[in-house]
Phi, psi and omega in degrees: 000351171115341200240135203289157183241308207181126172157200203271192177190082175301136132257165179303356155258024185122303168306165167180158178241150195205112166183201193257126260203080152253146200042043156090073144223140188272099184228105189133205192268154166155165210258102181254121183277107182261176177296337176270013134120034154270110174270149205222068168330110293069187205218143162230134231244178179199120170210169196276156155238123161312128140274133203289326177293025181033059188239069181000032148242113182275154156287135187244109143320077214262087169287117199254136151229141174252159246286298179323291184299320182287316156325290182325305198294307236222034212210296197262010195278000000 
């Protein structure tokens, strides 16, 4: 269908992220590789906003939380 599942998410210096992808936006555990070899484990979570103005743009949400932080969130819920 055209749309990435799983695989990297480059940029042009080099970072990229690997992990899993739905309808091409990067959602779940994965892995951010930066150019200076420093890594970073965590999960991305996503979810849409209705635009209010009904002009049929929805908006995407992007959530990074890294490993560490989601120990704390459920440590302390």
């Amino acid at each position: 269908m055209g749309e990435i599942i799983e695989g990297d998410w480059i940029f042009p210096n080099g970072t990229y992220f690997r992990g899993k992808f739905e309808k091409n936006h990067p959602k779940g555990f994965g892995t951010w590789h930066f150019a200076n070899g420093n890594v970073l484990n965590g999960e991305f979570s996503h979810y849409f906003i209705d635009d209010e103005a009904n002009t049929d743009n929805t908006k995407l949400k992007l959530n990074w939380a890294t490993t560490q932080e989601r120990i704390e969130a459920k440590i302390f819920d």
